[in-house]
N, C-alpha and C positions, 0 to 999 in steps of 0.2 A: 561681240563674240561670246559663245557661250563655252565656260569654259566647264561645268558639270558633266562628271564623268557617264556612261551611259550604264543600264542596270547589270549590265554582261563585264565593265571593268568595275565596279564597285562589289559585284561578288567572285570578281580574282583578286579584289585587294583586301575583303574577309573573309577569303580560302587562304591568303595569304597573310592575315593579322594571327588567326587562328594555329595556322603551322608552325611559323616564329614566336608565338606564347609558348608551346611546349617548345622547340627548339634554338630559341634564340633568346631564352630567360635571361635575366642576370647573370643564374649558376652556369648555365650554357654558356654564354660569351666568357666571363673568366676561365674557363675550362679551355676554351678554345683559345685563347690568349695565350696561355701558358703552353700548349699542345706546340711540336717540333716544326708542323708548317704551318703553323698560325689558325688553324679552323679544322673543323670536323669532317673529317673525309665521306663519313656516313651521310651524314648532313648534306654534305655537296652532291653525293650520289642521287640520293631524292629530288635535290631542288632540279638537278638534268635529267634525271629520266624518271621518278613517277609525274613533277610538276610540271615540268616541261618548261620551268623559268627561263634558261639557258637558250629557250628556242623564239624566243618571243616576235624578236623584230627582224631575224632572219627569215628570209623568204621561206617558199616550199618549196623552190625549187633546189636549195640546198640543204631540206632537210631541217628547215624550220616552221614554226608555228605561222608566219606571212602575218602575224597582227597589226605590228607598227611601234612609233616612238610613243606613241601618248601611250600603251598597256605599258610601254617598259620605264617612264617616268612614274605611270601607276604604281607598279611594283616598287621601286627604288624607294619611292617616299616612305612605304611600310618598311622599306629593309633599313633605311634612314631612323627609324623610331625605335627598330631593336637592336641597332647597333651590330644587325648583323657580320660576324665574321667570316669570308666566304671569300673567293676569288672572282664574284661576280664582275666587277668594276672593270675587272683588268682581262679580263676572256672576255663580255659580252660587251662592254660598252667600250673599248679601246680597240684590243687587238682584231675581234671580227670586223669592226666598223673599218678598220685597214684596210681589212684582203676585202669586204664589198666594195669601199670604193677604189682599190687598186690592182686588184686582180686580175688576171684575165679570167673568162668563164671555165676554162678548163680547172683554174687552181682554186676556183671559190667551190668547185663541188669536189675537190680534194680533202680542201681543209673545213669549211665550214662544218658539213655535216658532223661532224667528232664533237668541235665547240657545240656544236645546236642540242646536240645529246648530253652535253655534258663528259664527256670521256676523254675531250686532251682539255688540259689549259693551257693557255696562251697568253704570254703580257708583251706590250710595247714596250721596247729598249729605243726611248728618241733622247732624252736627256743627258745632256753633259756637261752644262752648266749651270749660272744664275741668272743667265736670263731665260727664263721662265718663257714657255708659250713657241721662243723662233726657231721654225723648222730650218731655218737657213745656217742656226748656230749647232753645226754637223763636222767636228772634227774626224770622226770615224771613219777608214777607206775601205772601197772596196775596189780593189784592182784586178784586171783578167790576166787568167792565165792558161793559155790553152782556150776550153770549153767552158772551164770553171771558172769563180769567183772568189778571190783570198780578201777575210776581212781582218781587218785590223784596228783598235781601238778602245775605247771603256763609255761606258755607259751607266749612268749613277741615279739612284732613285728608282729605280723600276718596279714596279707595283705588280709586289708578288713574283718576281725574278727567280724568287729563290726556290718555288715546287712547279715553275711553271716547265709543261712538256715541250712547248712550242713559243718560240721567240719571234717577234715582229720586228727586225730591227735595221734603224737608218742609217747609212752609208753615201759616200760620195766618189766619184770619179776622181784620183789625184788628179790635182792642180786644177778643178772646177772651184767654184767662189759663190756664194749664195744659195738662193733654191738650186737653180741650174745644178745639175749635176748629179742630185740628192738622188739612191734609190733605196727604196724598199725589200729585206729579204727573207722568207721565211726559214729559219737556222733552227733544228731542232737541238735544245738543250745538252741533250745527250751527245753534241756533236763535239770533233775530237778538237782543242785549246781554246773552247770557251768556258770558262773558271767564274765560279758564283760566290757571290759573298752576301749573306744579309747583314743590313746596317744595326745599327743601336736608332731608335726611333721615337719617338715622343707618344704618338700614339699608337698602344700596343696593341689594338682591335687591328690595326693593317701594316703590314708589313712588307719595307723596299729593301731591293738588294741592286747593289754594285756588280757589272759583269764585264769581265775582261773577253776580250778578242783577238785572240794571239791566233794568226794566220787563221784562221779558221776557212776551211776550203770548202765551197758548195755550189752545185752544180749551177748552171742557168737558168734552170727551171726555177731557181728558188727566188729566184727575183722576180716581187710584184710589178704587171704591166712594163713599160718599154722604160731600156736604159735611162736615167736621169728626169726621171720625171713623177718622182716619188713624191715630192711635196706637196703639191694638191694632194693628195691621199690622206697624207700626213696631215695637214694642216684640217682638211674634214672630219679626220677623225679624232682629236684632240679636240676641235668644235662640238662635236655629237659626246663626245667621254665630257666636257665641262658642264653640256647640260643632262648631260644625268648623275653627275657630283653635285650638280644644284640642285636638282630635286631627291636625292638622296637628301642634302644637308636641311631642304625643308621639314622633311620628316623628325631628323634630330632636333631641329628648334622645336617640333610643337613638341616633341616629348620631353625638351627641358620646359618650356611652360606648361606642361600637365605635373610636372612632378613637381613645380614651384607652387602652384595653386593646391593642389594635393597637401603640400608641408605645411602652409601657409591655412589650411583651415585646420589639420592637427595640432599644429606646436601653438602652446600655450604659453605667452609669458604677460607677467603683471596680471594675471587672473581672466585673460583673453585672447582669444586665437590670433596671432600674429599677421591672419588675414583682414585684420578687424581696422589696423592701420592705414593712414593714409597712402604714408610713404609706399608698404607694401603693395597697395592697390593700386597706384600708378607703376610700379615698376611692370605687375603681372599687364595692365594695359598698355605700355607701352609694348610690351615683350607682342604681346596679342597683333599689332600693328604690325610689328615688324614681320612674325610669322604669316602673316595675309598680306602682307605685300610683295615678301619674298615665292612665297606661292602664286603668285598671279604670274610674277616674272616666270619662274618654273615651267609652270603650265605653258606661257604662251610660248618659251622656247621650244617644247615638246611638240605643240601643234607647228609650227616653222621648219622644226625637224621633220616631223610627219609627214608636212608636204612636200620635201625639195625646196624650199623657200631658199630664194638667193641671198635673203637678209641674214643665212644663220650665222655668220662669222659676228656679226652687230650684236644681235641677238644672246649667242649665245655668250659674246663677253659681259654683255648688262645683267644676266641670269648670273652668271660665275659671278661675277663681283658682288651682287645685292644679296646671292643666299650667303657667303661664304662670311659675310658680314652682319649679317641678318643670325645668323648661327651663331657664332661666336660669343654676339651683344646675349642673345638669349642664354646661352651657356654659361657668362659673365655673372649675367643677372642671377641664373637661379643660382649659383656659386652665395650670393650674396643671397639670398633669402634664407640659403638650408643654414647659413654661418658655417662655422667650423667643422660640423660632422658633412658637409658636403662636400666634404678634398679626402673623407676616409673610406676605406674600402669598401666598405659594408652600401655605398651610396654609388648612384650608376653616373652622378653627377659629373663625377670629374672625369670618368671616360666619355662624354660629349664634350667637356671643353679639352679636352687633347684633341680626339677624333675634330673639333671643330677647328684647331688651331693651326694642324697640320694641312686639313683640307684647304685653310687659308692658301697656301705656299702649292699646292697640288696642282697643276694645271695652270700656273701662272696667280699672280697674288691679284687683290683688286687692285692697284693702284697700277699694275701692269694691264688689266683689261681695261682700266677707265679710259687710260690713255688708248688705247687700242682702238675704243669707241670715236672716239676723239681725233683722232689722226682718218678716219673714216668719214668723218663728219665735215673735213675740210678744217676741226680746228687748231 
């Protein structure tokens, strides 16, 4: 399989290296770190409507660009290397991949078109525990009353919770048990006793908040596809959001081994570039390895996705767990090559190994997808 991008995605990912040079520098990302909802609202505004990032692998018939998952792992990877802060992740690769695969047709050309433009954000509220990844582990209810639906519950970790316009969030039938029962509903933020909270967080490029659901009442309409059968939905789109956190997180490893290789022919000690050593030159080869093997994974889940391939749930845990480890060890390593000025501000070093550390835990950790493979494989 050829996994070489074609010459039409290689010059959207140098229209797209080029934009995030001037907007996603260093001084940019600390900027935006520090800023009230985490990222530059200017910035966002560009990447959905002059870039059209926002619209990639939404169709056209909702008001998207109709490309696919390979241009939107394309992108990811560059936005992966500048550390981009943005609410990308959690509007395009989470909560639209919801309402596509859960929606009826009426509600995908409700909501998506906004997302596709970039003009509402939207994040998934599924999480409520530590187990990680199971759409089944859904304490949250959603009970009828009347016409409408009253939600009740809390939701933790939600990525970008805290400016998003539009809420995707999971619920269940009282007294259902597992998947069964689980729906899907879109709650607009705005709506009256749902209460937001952003957490304290380790890596401060992204940002989760805590949301309560105190009764929260909404129509029928707001629930994706038919009563109780929200988990497939769920569970596709937490598959399609882990492989584009994978090929995100590829991005971030080659840019901790570009700036470990970068340090390593400047800094001089004992009268010689520090790249001159052994030690240092196995570490940057191993690092090398690791970023090309975790890219291959990347890539192949992107084509899998692309296709409809039945294999993604396989797929895309073997992606999650090798980038997110694959990242980490590279963000480790170059921690060790810069020494000590690599944990200080002034260095972009140690926001990839937070951002990498966190993304570990993000979508289920590896030792939760290996096993996931695993339990797939009959073993």
């Amino acid at each position: 399989m050829d996994f070489a991008f074609s010459a039409e995605q290689e010059e959207l990912r140098a229209a797209a290296r080029d934009f995030l040079a001037d907007h996603s520098s260093p001084e940019a990302v600390r900027r935006a770190m520090a800023s009230d909802l985490g990222f530059d609202s200017e910035v966002w505004k560009r990447i959905g409507h002059d870039l059209g990032w926002t619209s990639v692998h939404i169709p056209e018939a909702y008001g998207g660009a109709g490309l696919g998952y390979v241009e939107l792992v394309a992108l990811l990877e560059v936005m992966g290397e500048a550390l981009l802060c943005a609410p990308f992740l959690s509007s395009v690769c989470l909560a639209a991949n919801a309402i596509l695969a859960g929606a009826s047709e009426m509600q995908k050309r409700e909501w998506l078109p906004a997302i596709a433009a970039g003009r509402t954000r939207a994040a998934l509220a599924f999480d409520e525990s530590t187990r990680h990844g199971e759409t089944s582990v859904c304490q949250a209810t959603a009970r009828r009353e009347g016409g409408d639906f009253v939600l009740a519950g809390r939701k933790r970790f939600v990525l970008d919770g805290h400016s998003a316009e539009l809420l995707l969030v999971s619920a269940r039938r009282p007294g259902s048990a597992g998947d069964d029962g689980v729906s899907l509903f879109a709650v607009p933020s705005s709506a009256r006793g749902v209460e937001r909270r952003a957490l304290p967080t380790m890596d401060p490029t992204r940002r989760l908040a805590e949301i309560e659901l105190r009764d929260v009442r909404v129509p029928a309409s707001a629930r994706l596809g038919d009563e109780g059968w929200g988990a497939p939905a769920l569970a596709r789109a937490l598959d399609l959001g882990a492989v584009a956190l994978a090929a995100e997180q590829v991005g971030g490893a080659q840019r901790c081994l570009d700036l470990s290789v970068h340090h390593a022919k400047q800094r001089v000690q004992f009268g010689r570039p520090i790249g001159s050593f052994q030690a240092i030159k196995h570490t940057c080869a191993d690092m090398m390895v690791a970023v090309e093997s975790a890219r291959s994974a990347a890539y192949y889940a992107g084509c899998v996705a692309a296709e409809g391939g039945d294999d993604l749930a396989r797929v895309a845990s073997l992606a999650k767990a090798w980038c997110s480890e694959a990242y980490f060890r590279c963000a480790a390593d170059a921690l060790q090559i810069h020494g000590g000025v690599g944990f200080t501000w002034e260095y972009d070093v140690h926001l990839h190994l937070k951002r990498a550390r966190s993304g570990e835990s993000f979508l289920g950790p590896p030792a939760w997808h290996r096993e996931r493979v695993a339990r797939s494989l009959g073993l």
